[in-house]
C-alpha positions, 0 to 999 in steps of 0.5 A: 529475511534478507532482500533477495529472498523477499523480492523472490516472494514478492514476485511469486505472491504477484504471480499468484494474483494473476492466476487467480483473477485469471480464474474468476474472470472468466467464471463470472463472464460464463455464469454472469452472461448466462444469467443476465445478471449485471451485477455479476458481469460487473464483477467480472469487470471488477475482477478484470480490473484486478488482473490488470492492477495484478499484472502492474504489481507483478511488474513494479516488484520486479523492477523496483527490486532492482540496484540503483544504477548511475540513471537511478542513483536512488533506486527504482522503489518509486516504480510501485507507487506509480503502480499503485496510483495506475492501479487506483484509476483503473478501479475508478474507470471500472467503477464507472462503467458498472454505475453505467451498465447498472443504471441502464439496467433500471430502464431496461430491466431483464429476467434473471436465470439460474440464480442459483449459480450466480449466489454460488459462484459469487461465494466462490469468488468471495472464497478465492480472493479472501484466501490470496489477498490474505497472502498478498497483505501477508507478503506486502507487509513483511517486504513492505511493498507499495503495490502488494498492499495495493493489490490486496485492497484490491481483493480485499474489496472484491471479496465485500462486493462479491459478497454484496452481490451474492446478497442480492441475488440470494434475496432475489432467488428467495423472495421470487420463490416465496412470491411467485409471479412477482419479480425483483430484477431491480435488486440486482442493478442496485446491488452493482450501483453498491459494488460501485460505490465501495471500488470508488471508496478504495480508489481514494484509499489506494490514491493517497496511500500510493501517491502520497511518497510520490511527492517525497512526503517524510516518513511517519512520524512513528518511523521519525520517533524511532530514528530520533530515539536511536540518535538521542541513545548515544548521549553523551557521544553525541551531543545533539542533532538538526536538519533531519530529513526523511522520505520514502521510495517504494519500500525503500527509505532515505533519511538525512540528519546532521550529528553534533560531537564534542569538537575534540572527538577524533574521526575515527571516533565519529565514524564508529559512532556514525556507522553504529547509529546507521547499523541500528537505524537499518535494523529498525527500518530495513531497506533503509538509506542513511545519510549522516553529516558531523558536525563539532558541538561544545554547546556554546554557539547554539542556534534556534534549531540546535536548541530544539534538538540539544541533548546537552544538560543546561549547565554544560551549556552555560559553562560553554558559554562562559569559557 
């Protein structure tokens, strides 16, 4: 997939987010006020909060798609960590205000109405967010997009805390028909102390997985295995690397290194050796920016840092040494 069909698919995926948070909001506003269940209209929140963190993705993928430019010379990737943080202390903001409303609740219980369309429109919830958080991980995993994956984890825990309310309701619509004249109202706040309590659980999850590269945190050290593998594959033209530096910016990666050569390889020589390493550096890792410095090695001034990276076998190096 190359970058522009991925960032039209991005941006169409983040648009089907909004569409379908638009939707649940406002059935369980409708069915929630109806009934009185704090917990649905706690869901409703939750579903507002995803609209809004919908509405941050679907922005962030646009802008980060676009070229660096001479303010930006590195991109505008970093757009969607930033989105993915916001989106993270949104969902600690809703969290709180359903501990609230549920928490007050306790004190000032209420009767519940036609359970029945709550357990319903819970599973329909349940149903709809499972079916598009699917596709957003799908789209944030193929793109390798901070604030789709975000999002997704979003519906990912909406469709757990739907199905958690859908529970206790179910359980209230059951126990009040099998024992009648007895009420199980407080079942319901409880149930949204819960859906609280996994939303905080994902905020903590969003904040590192988003934050973590606004702090220029090096790449994985899977990635870092690759690139050093794809380096040590060309021995014996290249004869050792050092100085490796790796970060990442939205989807978008930048990595430094510098390479040692035989002192008497020509440039045009080390120029396609360099080009060939960052052709398959890109294939391995795309949206990647790579940064190569070369440098002569005949292995016989070798310093700590050379040393721990040296492809060099031990007696070249001695036989350098000795020249």
């Amino acid at each position: 997939m190359d970058k522009m069909q991925g960032d039209r698919e991005k941006i169409k995926v983040a648009r089907l987010s909004i569409i379908s948070n638009s939707i649940l909001i406002v059935a369980k506003l409708v069915i929630g006020t109806v009934m009185g269940s704090v917990s649905i209209i706690s869901e409703a929140a939750h579903s507002g909060v995803d609209l809004m963190a919908a509405v941050i993705a679907f922005v962030s993928v646009k802008k980060s798609g676009k070229p660096a430019d001479r303010e930006h010379p590195y991109g505008h990737g970093k757009i969607e960590n930033i989105s993915g943080t916001v989106e993270a202390v949104l969902i600690l903001l809703a969290a709180g205000w359903i501990i609230y409303e549920a928490v007050m609740r306790f004190f000032h219980p209420k009767p519940l109405e036609s359970v029945g369309w709550g357990v319903g429109v819970m599973f329909f919830s349940c149903l709809v967010n499972l079916a598009v958080s699917s596709r957003l991980f799908k789209v944030g995993e193929k793109t390798d997009s901070v604030a789709l994956k975000a999002d997704a984890w979003h519906l990912m825990t909406d469709v757990y805390t739907s199905a958690g309310v859908m529970a206790g309701l179910a359980v209230i619509w059951i126990a009040e028909a099998v024992m009648p004249g007895r009420h199980f109202h407080w079942i319901d706040p409880l149930a949204a102390i819960a859906v609280a309590l996994l939303i905080i659980h994902a905020a903590w999850t969003l904040t590192i997985q988003s934050a973590r590269d606004l702090l220029d945190v090096a790449l994985p050290p899977g990635e870092k295995a690759a690139i050093t593998h794809i380096i040590a594959s060309r021995y014996p033209d290249v004869h050792g690397w050092h100085k490796l530096t790796t970060r990442k910016s939205g989807s978008f990666r930048f990595i430094e290194f510098h390479m040692l050569v035989d002192p008497k390889m020509t440039v045009d020589r080390s120029h396609t050796i360099t080009d060939e390493i960052y052709a398959m550096i890109r294939e391995r890792l795309p949206n990647a920016t790579v940064n190569i410095h070369v440098e002569p090695c005949d292995g016989s001034r070798c310093d700590e840092e050379c040393l721990g990276t040296c492809m060099l076998p031990q007696e070249e190096r001695d036989r350098s040494r000795c020249r």
